[in-house]
ZAFIDO-62217 format. One record per residue (C-alpha): residue number from 1; x, y, z. Coordinates in nm, 4 decimals. Example, Ala and Ser with C-alpha at 12.3 -4.5 7.8 and 13.67 -1.06 7.14 Angstrom:
<nukes>
nuke resi=1; c1=1.2300; c2=-0.4500; c3=0.7800
nuke resi=2; c1=1.3670; c2=-0.1060; c3=0.7140
</nukes>
This chain:
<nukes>
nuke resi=1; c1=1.9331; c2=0.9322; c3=-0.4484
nuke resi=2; c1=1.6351; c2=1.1394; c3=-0.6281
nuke resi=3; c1=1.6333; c2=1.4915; c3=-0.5559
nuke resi=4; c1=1.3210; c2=1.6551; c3=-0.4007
nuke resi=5; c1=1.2083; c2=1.9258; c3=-0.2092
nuke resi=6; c1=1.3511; c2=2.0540; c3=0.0797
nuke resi=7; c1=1.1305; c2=1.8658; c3=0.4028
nuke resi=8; c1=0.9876; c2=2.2237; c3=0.5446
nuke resi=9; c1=0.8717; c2=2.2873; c3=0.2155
nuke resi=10; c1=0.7246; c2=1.9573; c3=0.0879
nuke resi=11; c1=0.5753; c2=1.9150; c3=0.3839
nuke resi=12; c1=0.3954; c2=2.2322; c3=0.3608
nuke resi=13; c1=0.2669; c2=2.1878; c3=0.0183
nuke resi=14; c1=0.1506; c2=1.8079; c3=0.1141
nuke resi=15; c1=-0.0977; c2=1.9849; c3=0.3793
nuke resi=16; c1=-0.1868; c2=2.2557; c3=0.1761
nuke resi=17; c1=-0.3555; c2=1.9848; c3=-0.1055
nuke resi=18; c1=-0.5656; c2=1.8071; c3=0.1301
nuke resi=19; c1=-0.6532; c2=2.1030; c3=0.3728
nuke resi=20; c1=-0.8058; c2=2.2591; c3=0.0041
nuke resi=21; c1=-1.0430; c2=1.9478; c3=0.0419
nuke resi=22; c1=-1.1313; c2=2.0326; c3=0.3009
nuke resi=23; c1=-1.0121; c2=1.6971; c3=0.4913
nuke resi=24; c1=-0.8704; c2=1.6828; c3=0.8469
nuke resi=25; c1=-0.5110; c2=1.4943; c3=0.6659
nuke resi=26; c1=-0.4572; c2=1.1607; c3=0.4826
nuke resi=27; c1=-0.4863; c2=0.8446; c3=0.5197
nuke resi=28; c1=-0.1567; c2=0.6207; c3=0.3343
nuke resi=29; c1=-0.2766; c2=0.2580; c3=0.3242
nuke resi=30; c1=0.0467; c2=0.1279; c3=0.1167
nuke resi=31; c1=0.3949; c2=0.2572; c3=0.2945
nuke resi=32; c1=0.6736; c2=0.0129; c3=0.4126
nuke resi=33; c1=0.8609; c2=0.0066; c3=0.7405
nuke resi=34; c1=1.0046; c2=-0.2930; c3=0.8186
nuke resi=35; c1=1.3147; c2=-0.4041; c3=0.9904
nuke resi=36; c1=1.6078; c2=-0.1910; c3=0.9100
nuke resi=37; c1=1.8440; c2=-0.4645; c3=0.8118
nuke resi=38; c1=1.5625; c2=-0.6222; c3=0.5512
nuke resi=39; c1=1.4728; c2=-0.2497; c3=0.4627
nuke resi=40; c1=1.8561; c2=-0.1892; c3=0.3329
nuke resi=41; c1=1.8682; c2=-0.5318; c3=0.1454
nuke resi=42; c1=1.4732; c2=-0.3692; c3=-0.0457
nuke resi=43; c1=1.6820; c2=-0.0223; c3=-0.1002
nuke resi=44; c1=2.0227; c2=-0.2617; c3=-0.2653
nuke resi=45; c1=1.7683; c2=-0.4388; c3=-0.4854
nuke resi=46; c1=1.6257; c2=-0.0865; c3=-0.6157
nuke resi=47; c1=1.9911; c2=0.0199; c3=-0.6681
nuke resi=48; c1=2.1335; c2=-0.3088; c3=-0.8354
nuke resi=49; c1=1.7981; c2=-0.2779; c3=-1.0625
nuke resi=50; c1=1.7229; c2=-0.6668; c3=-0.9488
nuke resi=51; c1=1.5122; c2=-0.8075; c3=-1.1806
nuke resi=52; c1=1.1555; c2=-0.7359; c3=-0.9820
nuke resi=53; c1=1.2163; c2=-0.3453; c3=-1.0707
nuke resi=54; c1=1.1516; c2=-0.4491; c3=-1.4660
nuke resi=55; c1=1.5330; c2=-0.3329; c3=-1.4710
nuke resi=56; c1=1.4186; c2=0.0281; c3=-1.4368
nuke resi=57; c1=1.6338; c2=0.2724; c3=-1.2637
nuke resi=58; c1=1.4631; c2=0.3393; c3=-0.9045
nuke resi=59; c1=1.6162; c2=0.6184; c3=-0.7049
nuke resi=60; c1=1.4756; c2=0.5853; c3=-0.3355
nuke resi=61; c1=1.3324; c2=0.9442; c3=-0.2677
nuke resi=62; c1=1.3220; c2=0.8918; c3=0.1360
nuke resi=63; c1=1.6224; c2=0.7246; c3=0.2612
nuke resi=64; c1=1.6867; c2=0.7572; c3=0.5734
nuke resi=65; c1=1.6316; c2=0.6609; c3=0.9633
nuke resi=66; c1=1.3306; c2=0.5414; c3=1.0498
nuke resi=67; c1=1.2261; c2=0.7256; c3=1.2920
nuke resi=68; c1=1.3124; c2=1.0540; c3=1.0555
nuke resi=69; c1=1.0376; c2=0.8618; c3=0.7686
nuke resi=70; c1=0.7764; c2=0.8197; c3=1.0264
nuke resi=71; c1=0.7972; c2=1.1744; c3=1.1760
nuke resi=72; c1=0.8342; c2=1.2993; c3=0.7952
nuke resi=73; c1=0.4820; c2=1.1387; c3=0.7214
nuke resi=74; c1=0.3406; c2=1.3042; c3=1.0120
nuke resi=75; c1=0.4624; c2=1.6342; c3=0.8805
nuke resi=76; c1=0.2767; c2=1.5630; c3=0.5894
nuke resi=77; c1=-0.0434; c2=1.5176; c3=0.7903
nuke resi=78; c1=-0.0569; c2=1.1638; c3=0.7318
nuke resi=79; c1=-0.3169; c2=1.0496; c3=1.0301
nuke resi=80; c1=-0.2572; c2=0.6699; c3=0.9530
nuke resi=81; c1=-0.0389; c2=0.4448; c3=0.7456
nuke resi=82; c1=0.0954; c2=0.1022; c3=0.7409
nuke resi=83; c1=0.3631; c2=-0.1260; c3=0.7860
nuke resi=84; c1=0.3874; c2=-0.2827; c3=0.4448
nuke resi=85; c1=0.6680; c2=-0.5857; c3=0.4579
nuke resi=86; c1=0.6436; c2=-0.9351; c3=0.3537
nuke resi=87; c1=0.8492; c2=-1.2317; c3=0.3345
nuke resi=88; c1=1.0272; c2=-1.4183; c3=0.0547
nuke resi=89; c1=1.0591; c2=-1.7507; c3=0.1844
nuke resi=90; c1=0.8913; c2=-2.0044; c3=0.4449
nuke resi=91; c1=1.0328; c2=-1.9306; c3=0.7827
nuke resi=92; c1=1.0364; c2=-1.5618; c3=0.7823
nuke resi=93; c1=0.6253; c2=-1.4444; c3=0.8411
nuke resi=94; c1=0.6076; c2=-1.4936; c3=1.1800
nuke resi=95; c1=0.9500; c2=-1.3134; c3=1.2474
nuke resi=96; c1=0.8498; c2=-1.0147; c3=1.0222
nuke resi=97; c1=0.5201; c2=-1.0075; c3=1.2317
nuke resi=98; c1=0.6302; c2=-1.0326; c3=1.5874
nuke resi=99; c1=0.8739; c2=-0.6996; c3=1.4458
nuke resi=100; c1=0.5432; c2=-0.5284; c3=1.3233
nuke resi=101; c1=0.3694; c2=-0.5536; c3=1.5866
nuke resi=102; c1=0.6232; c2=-0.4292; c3=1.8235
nuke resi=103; c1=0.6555; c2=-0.1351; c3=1.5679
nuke resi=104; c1=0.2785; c2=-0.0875; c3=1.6418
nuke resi=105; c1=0.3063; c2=-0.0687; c3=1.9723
nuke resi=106; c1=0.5514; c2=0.1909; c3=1.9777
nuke resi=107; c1=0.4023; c2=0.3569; c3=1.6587
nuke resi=108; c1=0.0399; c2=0.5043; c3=1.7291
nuke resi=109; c1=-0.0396; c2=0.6092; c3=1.4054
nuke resi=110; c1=0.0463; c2=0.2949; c3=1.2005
nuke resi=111; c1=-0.2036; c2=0.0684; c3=1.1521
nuke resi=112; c1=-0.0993; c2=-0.2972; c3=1.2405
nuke resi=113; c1=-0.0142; c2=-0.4433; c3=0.9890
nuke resi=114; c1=0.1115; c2=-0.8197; c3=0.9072
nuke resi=115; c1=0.1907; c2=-1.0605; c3=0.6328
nuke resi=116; c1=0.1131; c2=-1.4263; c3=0.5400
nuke resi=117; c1=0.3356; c2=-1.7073; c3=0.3330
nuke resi=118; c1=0.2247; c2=-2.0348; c3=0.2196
nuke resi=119; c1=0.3826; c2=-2.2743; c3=0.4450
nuke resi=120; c1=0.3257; c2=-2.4848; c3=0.6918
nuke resi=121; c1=0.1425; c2=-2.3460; c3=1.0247
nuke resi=122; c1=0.0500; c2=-2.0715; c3=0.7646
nuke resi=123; c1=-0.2755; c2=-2.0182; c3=0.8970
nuke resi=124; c1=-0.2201; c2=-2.0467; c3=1.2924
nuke resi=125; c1=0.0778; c2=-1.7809; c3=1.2272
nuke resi=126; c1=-0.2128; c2=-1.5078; c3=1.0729
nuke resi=127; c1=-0.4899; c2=-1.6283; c3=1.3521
nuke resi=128; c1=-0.1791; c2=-1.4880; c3=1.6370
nuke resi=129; c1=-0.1336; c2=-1.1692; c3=1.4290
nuke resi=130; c1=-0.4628; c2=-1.1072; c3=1.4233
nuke resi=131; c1=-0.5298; c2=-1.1683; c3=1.7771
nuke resi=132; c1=-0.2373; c2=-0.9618; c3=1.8329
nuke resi=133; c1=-0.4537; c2=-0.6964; c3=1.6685
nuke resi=134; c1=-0.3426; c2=-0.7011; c3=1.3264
nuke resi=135; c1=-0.5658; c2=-0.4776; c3=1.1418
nuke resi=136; c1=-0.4322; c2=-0.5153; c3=0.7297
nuke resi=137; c1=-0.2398; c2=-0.7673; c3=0.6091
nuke resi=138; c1=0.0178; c2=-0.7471; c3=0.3446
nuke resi=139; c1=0.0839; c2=-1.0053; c3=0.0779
nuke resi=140; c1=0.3135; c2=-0.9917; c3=-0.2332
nuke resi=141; c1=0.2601; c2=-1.2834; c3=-0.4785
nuke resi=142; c1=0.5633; c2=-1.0835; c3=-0.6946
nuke resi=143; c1=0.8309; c2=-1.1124; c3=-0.4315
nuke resi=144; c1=0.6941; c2=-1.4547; c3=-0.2785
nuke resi=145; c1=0.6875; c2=-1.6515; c3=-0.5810
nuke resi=146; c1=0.3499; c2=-1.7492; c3=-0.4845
nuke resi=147; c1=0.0053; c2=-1.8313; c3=-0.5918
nuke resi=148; c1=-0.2557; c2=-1.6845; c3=-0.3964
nuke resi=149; c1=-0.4868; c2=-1.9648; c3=-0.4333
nuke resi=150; c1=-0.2453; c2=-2.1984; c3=-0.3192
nuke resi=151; c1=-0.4319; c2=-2.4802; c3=-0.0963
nuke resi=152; c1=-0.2076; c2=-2.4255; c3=0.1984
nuke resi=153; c1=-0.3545; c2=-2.0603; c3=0.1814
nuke resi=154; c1=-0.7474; c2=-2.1504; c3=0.1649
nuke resi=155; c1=-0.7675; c2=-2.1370; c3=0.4986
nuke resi=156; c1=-0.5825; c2=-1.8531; c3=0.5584
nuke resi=157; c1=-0.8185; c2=-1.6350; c3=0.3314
nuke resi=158; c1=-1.1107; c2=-1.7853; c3=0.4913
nuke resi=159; c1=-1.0389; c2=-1.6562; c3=0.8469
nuke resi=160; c1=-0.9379; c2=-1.3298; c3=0.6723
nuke resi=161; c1=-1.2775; c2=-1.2877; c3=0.5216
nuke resi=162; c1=-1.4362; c2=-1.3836; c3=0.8672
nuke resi=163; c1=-1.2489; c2=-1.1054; c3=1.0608
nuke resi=164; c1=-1.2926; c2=-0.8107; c3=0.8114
nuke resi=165; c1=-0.9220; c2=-0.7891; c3=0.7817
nuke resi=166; c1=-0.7971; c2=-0.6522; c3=0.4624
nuke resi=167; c1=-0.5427; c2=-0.7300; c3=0.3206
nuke resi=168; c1=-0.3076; c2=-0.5643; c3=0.0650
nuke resi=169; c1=-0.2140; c2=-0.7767; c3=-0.2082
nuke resi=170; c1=0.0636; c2=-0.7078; c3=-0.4926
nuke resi=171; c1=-0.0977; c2=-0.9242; c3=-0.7543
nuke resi=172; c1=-0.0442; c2=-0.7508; c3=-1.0623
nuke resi=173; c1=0.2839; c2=-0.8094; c3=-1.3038
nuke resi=174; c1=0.3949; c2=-0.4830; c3=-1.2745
nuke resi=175; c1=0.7020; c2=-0.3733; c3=-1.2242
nuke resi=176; c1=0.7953; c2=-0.6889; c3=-1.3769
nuke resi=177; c1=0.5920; c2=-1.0481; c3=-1.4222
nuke resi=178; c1=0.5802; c2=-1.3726; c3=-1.1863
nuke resi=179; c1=0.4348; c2=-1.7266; c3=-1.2364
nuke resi=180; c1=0.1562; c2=-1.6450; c3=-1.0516
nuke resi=181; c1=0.1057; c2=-1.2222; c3=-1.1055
nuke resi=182; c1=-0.1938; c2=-1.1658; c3=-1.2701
nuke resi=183; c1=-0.5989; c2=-1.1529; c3=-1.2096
nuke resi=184; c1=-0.6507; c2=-1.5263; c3=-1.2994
nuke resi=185; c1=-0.5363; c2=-1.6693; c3=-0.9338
nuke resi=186; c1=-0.6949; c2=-1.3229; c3=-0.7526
nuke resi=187; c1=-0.9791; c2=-1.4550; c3=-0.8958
nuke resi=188; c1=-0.9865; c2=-1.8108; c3=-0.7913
nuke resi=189; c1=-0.9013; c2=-1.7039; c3=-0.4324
nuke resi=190; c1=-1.2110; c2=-1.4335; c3=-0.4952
nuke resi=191; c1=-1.4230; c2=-1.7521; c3=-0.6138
nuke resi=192; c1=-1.3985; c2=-1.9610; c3=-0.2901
nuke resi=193; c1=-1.4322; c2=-1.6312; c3=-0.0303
nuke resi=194; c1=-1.6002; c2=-1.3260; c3=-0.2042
nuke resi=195; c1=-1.6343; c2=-1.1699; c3=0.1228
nuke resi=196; c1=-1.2372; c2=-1.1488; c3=0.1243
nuke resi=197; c1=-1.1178; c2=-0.7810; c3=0.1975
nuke resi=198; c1=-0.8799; c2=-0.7948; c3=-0.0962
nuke resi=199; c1=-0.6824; c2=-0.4095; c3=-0.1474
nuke resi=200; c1=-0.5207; c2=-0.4996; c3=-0.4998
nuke resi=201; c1=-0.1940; c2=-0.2832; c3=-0.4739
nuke resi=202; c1=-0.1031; c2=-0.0074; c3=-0.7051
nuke resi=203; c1=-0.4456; c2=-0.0626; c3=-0.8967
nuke resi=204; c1=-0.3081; c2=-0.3963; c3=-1.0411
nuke resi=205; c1=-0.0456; c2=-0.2462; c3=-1.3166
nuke resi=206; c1=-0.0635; c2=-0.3345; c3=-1.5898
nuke resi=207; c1=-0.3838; c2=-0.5510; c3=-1.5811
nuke resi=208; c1=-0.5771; c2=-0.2624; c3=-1.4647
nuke resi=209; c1=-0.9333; c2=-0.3177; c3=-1.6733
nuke resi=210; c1=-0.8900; c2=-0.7115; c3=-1.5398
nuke resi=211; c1=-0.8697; c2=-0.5875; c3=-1.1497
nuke resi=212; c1=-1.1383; c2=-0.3608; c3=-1.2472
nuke resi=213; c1=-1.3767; c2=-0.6193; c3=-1.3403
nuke resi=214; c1=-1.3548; c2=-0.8042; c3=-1.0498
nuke resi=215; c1=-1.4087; c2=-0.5211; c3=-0.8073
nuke resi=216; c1=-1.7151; c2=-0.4712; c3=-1.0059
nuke resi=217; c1=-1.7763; c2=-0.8092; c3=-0.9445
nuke resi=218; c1=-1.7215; c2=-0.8441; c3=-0.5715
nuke resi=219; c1=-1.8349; c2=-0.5571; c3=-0.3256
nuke resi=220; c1=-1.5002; c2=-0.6067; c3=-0.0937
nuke resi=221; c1=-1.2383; c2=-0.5285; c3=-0.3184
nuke resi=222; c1=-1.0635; c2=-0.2604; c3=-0.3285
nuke resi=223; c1=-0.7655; c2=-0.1057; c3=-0.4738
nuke resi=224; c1=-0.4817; c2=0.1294; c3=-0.3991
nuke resi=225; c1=-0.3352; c2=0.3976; c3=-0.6228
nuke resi=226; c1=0.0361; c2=0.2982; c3=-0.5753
nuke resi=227; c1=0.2534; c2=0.4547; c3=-0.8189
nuke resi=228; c1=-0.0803; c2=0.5039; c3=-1.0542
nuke resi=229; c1=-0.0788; c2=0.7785; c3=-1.2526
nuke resi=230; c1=0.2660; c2=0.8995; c3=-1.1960
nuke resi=231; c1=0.5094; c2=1.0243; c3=-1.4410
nuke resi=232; c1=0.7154; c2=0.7536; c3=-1.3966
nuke resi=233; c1=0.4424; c2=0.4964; c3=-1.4236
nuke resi=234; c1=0.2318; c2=0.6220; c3=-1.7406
nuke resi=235; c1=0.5953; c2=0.5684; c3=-1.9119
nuke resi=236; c1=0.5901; c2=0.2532; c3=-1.8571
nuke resi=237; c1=0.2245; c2=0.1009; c3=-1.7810
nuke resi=238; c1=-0.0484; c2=0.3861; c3=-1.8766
nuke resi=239; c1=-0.3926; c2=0.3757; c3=-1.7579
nuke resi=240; c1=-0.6131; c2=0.3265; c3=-2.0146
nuke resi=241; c1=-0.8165; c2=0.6343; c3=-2.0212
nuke resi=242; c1=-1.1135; c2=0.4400; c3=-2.1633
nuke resi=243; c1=-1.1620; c2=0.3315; c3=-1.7806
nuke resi=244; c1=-1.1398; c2=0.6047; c3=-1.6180
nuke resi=245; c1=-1.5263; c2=0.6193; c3=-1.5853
nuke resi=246; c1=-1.5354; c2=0.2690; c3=-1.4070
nuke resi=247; c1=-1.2709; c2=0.4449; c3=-1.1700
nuke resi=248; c1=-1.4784; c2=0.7031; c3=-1.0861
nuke resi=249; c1=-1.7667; c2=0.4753; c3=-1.0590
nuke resi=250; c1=-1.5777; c2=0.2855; c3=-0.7654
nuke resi=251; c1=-1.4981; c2=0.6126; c3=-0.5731
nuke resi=252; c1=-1.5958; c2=0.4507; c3=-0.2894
nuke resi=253; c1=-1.3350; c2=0.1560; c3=-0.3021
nuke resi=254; c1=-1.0361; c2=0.3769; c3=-0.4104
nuke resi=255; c1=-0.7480; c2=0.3973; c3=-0.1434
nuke resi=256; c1=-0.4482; c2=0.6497; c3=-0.1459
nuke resi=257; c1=-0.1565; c2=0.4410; c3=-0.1112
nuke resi=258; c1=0.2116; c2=0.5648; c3=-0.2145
nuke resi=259; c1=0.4607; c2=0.2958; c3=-0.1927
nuke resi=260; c1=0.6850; c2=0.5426; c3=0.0611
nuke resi=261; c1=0.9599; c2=0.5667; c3=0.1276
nuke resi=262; c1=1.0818; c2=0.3670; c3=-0.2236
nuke resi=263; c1=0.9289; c2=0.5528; c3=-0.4695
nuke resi=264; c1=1.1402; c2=0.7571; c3=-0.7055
nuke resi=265; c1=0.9961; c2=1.0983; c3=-0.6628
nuke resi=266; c1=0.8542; c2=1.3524; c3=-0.4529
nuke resi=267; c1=0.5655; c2=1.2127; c3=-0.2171
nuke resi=268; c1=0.3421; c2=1.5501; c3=-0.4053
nuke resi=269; c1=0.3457; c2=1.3913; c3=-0.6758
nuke resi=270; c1=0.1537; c2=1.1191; c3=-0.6431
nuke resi=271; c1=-0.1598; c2=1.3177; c3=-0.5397
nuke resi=272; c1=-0.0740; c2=1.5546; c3=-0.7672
nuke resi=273; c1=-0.1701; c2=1.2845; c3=-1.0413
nuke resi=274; c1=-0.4512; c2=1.2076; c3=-0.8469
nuke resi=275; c1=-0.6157; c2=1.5412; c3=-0.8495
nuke resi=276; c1=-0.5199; c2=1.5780; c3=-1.2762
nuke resi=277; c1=-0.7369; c2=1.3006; c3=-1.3628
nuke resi=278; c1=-1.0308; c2=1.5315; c3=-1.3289
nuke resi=279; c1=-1.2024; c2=1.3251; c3=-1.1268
nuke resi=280; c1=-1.3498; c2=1.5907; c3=-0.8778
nuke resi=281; c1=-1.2948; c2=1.6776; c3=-0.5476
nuke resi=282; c1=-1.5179; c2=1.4580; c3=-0.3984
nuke resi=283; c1=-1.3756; c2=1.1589; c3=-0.5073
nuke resi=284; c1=-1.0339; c2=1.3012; c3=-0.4012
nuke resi=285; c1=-1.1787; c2=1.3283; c3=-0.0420
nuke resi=286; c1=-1.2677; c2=0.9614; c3=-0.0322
nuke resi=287; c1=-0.9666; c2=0.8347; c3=-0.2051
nuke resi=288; c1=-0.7484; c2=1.0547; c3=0.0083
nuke resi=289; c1=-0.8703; c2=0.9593; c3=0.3547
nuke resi=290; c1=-1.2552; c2=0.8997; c3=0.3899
nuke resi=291; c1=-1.2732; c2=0.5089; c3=0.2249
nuke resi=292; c1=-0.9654; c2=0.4285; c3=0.4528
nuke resi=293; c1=-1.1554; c2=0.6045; c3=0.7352
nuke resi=294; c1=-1.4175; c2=0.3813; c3=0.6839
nuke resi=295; c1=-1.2884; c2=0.0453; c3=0.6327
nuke resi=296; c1=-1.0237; c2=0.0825; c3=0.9162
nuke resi=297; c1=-1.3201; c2=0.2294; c3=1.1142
nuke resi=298; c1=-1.0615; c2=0.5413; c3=1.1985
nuke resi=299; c1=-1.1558; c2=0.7709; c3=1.4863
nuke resi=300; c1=-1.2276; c2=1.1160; c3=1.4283
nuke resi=301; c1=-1.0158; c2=1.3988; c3=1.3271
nuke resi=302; c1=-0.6572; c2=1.4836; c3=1.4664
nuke resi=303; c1=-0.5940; c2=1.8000; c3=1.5765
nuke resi=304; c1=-0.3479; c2=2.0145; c3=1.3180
nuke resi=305; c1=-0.0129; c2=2.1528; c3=1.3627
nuke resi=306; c1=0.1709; c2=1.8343; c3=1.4142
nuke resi=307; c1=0.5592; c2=1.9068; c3=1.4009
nuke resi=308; c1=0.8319; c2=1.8792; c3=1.1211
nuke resi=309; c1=1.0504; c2=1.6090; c3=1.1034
nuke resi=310; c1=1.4322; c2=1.6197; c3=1.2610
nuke resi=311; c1=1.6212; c2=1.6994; c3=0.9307
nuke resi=312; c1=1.5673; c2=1.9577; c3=0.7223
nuke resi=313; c1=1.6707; c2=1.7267; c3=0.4128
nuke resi=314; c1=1.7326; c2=1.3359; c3=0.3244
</nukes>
């Protein structure tokens, strides 16, 4: 397991970045709770360096119950984040939805989230989450094996696009490539529904300039700084600082996400990069929590102190 800070203190240098903003917390649009027993076969892959992971060694920073993750976040002052899980076969959406959705229920502060396979029933399985009140959808063309602009997912993205759900998609070949990673089938999808509320995940590594273009291209897409930036990640997929104006330029379309609780450092960190870019403090306020606030449609500020987690440590 990676060494970090000791909770207490973490947790008090987390709130100290954003309350320098002057923002009321932050807003996490990529973090993963999912069911335990498919959460502990995510953490064995990480550990066994499965092939997804580019064979890179991953310590998981935030192991631990999940109850003690959520409560951690909160500590941070994280006023919303998500359930990001997703399935790797047919057969197992609608389970993994009917789990995040209970987790909604019982967790306030989590946006509801769901996921999406290209099977059969496909599209009558996202048309009950989103009745149910999903409100971001997850999808992970990596770990599915899939391509996005599959038929049997046309009409999937086309009800997406007509609710104003977004949807988080991990679409680039980073950590390590699929058959169908990449910004070619992103934009075919793109092509047929350009109104599509697509969040490409952890800014599309390593085809970041490609993802760029088409959020220049198509008003609804976003992306989410997963991983970006980080120590870890400029080893081994820098962004080209040539773009970094066309980053800046799409302030308004950025979204903080983190990939917690598997990411191999300290959850500082990752705005820590954020803020060294140079990239000014307003743009920090909307990447941190102000675009999320408004594409979510967020209510208004919650009130401060919120308390520390059970355990000092993980």
């Amino acid at each position: 397991m990676s060494a970090h800070p000791d909770t207490r203190t973490e947790a008090a240098d987390v709130r100290r970045f954003w309350e320098g903003l002057g923002l009321p917390g932050l807003v996490d649009v990529h973090t993963h709770f999912m069911p335990e027993r498919v959460l502990r076969k995510v953490w064995a892959y990480f550990d066994a360096l499965g092939p997804l992971t580019g064979g890179v060694e991953w310590p998981i920073t935030y192991r631990s119950e999940e109850d003690e993750r959520a409560a951690l976040l909160r500590a941070f002052g994280v006023r919303a984040f998500t359930a990001m899980l997703y399935p790797h076969k047919p057969g197992m959406a609608r389970w993994l939805n009917g789990w995040a959705a209970d987790f909604a229920r019982r967790t306030p502060d989590c946006l509801h989230t769901a996921t999406l396979f290209p099977e059969p029933g496909a599209v009558d399985h996202v048309r009950e989450a989103v009745e149910a009140g999903a409100r971001v959808f997850k999808a992970h063309v990596q770990v599915g094996a899939y391509d996005p602009a599959d038929e049997a997912l046309d009409a999937v993205w086309g009800l997406l696009a007509e609710a104003g759900v977004p949807v988080v998609i991990h679409c680039g070949s980073g950590p390590a490539p699929g058959k169908h990673t990449g910004p070619e089938p992103v934009a075919r999808v793109l092509a047929r529904h350009p109104r599509l509320r697509l969040v490409v995940a952890h800014l599309g590594m390593p085809e970041y300039e490609d993802f760029l273009d088409l959020a220049e291209r198509y008003g609804e897409v976003r992306l989410d700084t997963t991983m970006a930036f980080t120590d870890f990640s400029e080893r081994l997929a820098p962004f080209p600082r040539r773009a970094l104006p066309r980053l800046a330029a799409l302030g308004d379309r950025i979204l903080l996400g983190s990939d917690f609780p598997n990411i191999p450092y300290p959850y500082l960190h990752q705005l820590n990069a954020l803020e060294r870019l140079g990239l000014g403090a307003e743009w920090l306020r909307g990447v941190c929590h102000d675009n999320a606030v408004r594409l979510f449609g967020l209510p208004g500020p919650a009130p401060r102190g919120t308390d520390l987690p059970p355990t000092e440590r993980h």
